[in-house]
C-alpha positions as CSV (number, residue, x, y, z in Angstrom):
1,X,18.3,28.1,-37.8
2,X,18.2,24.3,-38.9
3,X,20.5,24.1,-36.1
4,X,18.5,25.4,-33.2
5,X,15.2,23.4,-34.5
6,X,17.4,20.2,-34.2
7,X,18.5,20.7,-30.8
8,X,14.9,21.7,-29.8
9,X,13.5,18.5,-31.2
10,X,16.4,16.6,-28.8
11,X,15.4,18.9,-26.0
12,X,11.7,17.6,-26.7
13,X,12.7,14.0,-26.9
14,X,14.7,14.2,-24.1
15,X,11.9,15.9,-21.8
16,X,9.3,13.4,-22.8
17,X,11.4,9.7,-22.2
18,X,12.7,11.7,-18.8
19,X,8.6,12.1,-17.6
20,X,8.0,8.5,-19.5
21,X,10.5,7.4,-16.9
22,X,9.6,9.4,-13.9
23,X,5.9,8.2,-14.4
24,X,6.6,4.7,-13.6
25,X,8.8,5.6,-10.6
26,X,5.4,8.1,-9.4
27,X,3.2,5.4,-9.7
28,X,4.9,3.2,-7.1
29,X,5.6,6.3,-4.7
30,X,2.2,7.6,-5.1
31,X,0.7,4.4,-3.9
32,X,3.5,4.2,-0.8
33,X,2.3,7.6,0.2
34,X,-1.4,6.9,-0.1
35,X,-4.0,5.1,2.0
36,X,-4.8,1.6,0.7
37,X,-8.0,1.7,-1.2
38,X,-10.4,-0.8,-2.8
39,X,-9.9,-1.6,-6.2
40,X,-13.7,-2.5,-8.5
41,X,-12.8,-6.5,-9.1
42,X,-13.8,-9.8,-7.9
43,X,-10.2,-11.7,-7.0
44,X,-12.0,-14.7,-8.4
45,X,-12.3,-14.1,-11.6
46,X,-8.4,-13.7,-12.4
47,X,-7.8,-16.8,-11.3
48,X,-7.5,-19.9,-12.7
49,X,-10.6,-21.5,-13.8
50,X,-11.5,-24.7,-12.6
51,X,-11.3,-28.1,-15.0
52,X,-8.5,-26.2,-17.2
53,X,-4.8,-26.9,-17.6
54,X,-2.3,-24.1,-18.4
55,X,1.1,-24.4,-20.2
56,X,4.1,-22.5,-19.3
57,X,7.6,-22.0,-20.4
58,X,10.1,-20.7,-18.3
59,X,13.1,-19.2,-20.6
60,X,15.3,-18.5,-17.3
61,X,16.9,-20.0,-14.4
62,X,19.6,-18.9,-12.2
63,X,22.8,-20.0,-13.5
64,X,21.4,-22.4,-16.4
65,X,20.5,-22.3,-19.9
66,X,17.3,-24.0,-20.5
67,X,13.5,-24.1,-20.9
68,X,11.3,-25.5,-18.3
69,X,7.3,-26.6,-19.1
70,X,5.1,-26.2,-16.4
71,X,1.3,-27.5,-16.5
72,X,-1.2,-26.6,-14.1
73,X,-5.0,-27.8,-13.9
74,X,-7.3,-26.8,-12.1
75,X,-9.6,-28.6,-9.5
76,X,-12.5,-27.8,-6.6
77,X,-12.2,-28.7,-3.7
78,X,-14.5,-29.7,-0.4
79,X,-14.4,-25.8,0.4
80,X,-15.9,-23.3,-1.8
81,X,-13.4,-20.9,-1.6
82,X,-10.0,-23.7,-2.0
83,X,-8.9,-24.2,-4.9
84,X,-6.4,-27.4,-6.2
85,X,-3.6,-27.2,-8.5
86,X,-1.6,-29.4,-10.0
87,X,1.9,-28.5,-11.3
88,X,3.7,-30.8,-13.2
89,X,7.5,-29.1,-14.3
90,X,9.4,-30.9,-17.4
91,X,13.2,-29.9,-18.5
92,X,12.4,-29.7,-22.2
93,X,16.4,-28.9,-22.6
94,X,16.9,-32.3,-21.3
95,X,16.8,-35.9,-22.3
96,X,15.4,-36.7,-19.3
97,X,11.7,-38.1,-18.8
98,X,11.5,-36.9,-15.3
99,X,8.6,-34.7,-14.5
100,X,7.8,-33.4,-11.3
101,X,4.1,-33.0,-9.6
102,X,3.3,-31.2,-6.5
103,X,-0.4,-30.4,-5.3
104,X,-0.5,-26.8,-4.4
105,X,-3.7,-25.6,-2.3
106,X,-4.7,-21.8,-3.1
107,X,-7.4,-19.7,-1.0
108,X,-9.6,-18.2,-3.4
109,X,-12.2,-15.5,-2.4
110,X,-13.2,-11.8,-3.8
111,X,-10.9,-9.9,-2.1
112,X,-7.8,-12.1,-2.1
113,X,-5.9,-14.7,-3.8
114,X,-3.5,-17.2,-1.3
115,X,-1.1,-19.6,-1.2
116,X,-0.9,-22.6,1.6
117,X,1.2,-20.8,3.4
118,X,0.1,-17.8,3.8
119,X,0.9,-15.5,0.9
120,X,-1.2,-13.0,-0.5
121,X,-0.4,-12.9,-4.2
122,X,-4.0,-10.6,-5.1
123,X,-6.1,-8.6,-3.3
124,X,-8.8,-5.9,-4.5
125,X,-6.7,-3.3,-2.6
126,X,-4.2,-0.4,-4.1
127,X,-1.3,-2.6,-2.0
128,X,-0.9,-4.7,1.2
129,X,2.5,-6.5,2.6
130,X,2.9,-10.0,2.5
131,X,5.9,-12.2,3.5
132,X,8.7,-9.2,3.3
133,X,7.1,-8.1,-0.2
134,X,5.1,-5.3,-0.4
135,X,2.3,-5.5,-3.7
136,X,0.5,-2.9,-5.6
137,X,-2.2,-3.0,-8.1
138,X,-1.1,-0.6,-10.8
139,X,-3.5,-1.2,-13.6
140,X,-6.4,-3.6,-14.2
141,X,-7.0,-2.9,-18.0
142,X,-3.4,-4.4,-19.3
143,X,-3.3,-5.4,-22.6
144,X,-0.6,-8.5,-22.5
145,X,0.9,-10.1,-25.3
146,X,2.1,-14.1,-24.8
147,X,2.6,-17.1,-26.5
148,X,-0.5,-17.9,-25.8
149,X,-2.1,-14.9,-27.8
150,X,-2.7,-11.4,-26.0
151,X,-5.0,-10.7,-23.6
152,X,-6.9,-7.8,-22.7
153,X,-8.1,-6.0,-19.4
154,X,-5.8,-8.1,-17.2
155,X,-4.4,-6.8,-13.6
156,X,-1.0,-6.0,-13.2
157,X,0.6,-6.3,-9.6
158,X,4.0,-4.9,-8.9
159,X,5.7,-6.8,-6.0
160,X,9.1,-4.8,-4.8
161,X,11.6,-6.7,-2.2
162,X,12.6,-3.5,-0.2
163,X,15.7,-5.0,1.2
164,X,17.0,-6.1,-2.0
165,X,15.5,-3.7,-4.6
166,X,14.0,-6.6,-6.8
167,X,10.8,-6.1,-8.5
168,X,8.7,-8.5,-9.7
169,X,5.4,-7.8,-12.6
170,X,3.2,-10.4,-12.3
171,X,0.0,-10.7,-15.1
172,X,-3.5,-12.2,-14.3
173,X,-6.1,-12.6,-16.6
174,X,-9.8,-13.6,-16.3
175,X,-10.7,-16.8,-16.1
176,X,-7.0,-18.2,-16.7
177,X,-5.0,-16.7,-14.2
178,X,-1.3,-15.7,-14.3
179,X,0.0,-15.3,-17.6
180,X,3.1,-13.8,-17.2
181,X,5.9,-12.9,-14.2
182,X,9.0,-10.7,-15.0
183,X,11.7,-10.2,-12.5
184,X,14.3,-7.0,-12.1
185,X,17.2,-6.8,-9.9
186,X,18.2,-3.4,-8.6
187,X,20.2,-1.9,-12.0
188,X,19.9,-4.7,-14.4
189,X,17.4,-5.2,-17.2
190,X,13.7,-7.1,-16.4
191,X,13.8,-10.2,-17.6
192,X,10.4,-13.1,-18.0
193,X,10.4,-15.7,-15.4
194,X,7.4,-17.4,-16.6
195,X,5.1,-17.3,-19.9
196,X,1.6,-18.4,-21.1
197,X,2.2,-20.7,-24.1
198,X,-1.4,-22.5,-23.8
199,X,-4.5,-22.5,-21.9
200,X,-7.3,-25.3,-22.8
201,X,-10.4,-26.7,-20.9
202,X,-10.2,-30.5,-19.6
């Protein structure tokens, strides 16, 4: 009798981390298989606000063991909807003083977030295709926890590389931006690009 109850409980287990598991895999098919729909949120708000600098840390690189700082503030520009940012990147594993600055122009409106070159990175659509990725909203009420403290209501975008099975999570939260970007190769374990560690006003 103990017997039986023990092997039901297992059968139980088993059952619910199976539909745990197949529940992720049905929210990206479902989306696929659907019409793209609008999703209740103004782009603008999850990015970035302006006269602000975020802190990063980067814990991985390809083939290298270290910790990178990246700092990004925040400008206007002459157009309402572009948007300046610096990034500044720092080896903090190094000895080295060398820091490295690049102005990067972003297109900001309500129903999409875009690089200088053309990528669509948010949009206030279920999914769209943008330079060989294809991007779906999955949730817009994330609660994320960072080194920067955890933030609630955030919108999570799932990027997949079809050719090469990579996904990619990316984070955005209001009035700051990204937060966080994980990255998983086709059969290995997810892993955090970037991270929050601190996000202040100028």
């Amino acid at each position: 009798m103990l017997k039986r109850r023990i092997l039901l409980g297992l059968l139980v287990v088993a059952v619910l981390l199976a539909g745990c598991s197949d529940d992720n895999k049905t929210d990206i098919k479902s989306l696929e298989s659907s019409k793209a729909s609008k999703v209740d949120m103004d782009v603008t708000a999850f990015f970035q606000k302006t006269e602000s600098v975020n802190e990063y840390v980067s814990p991985f690189e390809e083939g290298m063991n270290k910790t990178t700082l990246m700092t990004t503030s925040a400008a206007k520009s002459t157009s309402p909807t572009e948007r300046l940012v610096q990034k500044m990147n720092v080896d903090k594993a190094s000895n080295s003083n060398d820091v490295k600055r690049q102005i990067v122009k972003y297109t900001v409106t309500k129903t999409s977030l875009e690089t200088e070159d053309g990528e669509i990175l948010l949009m206030n659509k279920t999914k769209w295709k943008s330079k060989g990725w294809s991007h779906y909203v999955v949730s817009t009420n994330e609660t994320v926890k960072v080194k920067a403290g955890t933030f609630e209501e955030c919108v999570l975008v799932v990027s997949v590389d079809k050719k090469t099975g990579l996904k990619k999570k990316t984070y955005y939260a209001k009035e700051v931006g990204m937060i966080k970007t994980t990255s998983q190769a086709k059969g290995e374990k997810e892993r955090t690009l970037i991270e929050l560690v601190e996000t202040d006003s100028l």
